[in-house]
C-alpha positions, 0 to 999 in steps of 0.5 A: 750421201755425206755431202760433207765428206769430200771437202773434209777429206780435200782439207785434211789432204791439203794440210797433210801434204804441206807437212809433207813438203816441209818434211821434204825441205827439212830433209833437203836442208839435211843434205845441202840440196836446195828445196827450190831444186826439187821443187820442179819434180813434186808439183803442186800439192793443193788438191785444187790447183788445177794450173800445174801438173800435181804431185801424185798422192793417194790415200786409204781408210784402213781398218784392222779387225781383232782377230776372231775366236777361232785363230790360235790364242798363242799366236796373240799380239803379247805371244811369241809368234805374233807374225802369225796374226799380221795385220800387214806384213813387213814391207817398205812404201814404195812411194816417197814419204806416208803420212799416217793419222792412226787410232788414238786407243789402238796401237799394232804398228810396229817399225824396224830398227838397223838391229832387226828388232820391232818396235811398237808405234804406240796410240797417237792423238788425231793432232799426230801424224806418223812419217814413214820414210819409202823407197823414192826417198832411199833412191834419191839419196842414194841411202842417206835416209833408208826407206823404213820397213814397218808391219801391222798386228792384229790383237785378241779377239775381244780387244778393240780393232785398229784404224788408220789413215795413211796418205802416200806423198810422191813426186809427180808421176812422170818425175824421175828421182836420180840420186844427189851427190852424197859425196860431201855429206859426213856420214857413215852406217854399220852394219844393218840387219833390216828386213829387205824384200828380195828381188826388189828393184828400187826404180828411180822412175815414180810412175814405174815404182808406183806400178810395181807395188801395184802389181805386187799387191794385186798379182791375181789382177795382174795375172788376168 
């Protein structure tokens, strides 16, 4: 139908995953490890190499619609009770980093801060790509860099809806991402009020983490 399409997406996906994997050598080079050695554990992200196992990425087109009529004004983006209009509710990726490329005229993503409060991810141009840190991360860095917990809110009836483009960046699936020794790095955290989902084991295989939130978000499936 859009012959087109594919390779526009293939391309967008090669360029987003190798801001990726400087995003991870960046991170690397903030905990004294070698890029080179974790290099074995993500693979190739050209989505064409078909020589080596790949690093495993998905990506989604989502689309948030305005709320309706019907839904209760109060409950709005600029009320108190916005939770009631969630778009997404609050989580962390289970994956290693997400790349979003979201709408430049609407906004509803929200990031938690260690004190607990919400804050606005404004519009972004198409040239911008908003990084979410995900659990893998977390694990493999034994919480030197924590995975963000984030949400989406819906707007008003009659304002414009969202869309966003987020790739999900991982390991390879058979990689298992056992923590650095963090005992050299100069680092200390306060006390921090996140949200944190209970009972949620952060496992440090991909494949099993990666099928944990599958089975998370489709319970009705998994229940069959």
């Amino acid at each position: 139908i859009q012959p087109g399409l594919r390779p526009a997406i293939m391309d967008y996906v090669a360029g987003v995953l190798g801001v990726a994997n400087r995003l991870r050598d960046a991170m690397c080079t903030a905990l004294k490890v070698d890029p080179r050695e974790v290099d074995p554990l993500f693979g190739s992200v050209d989505p064409t190499d078909t020589n080596s196992e790949p690093s495993f990425w998905s990506m989604k087109l989502v689309s948030y619609p305005p709320a309706s009529d019907d839904d209760d004004a109060d409950h709005f983006m600029d009320g108190t009770t916005a939770e009631s209009l969630q778009g997404v509710g609050a989580h962390c990726d289970s994956n290693f980093l997400t790349l979003i490329c979201q709408d430049p005229h609407s906004s509803g993503l929200q990031v938690q801060n260690v004190q607990g409060g919400w804050i606005d991810v404004g519009p972004t141009e198409s040239n911008v790509v908003i990084c979410n840190i995900g659990e893998l991360a977390e694990v493999w860095t034994g919480g030197y860099f924590l995975a963000t917990p984030h949400r989406v809110l819906r707007h008003s009836s009659g304002a414009r809806g969202r869309t966003s483009l987020p790739i999900f960046y991982n390991p390879r699936l058979d990689a298992v991402m056992e923590p650095i020794n963090s005992d050299d790095l100069p680092w200390e955290r306060g006390r921090q009020n996140q949200w944190r989902r209970r009972h949620n084991e952060l496992i440090n295989s991909v494949g099993e983490n990666s099928f944990k939130s599958l089975a998370r978000s489709h319970p009705v499936v998994f229940e069959r």
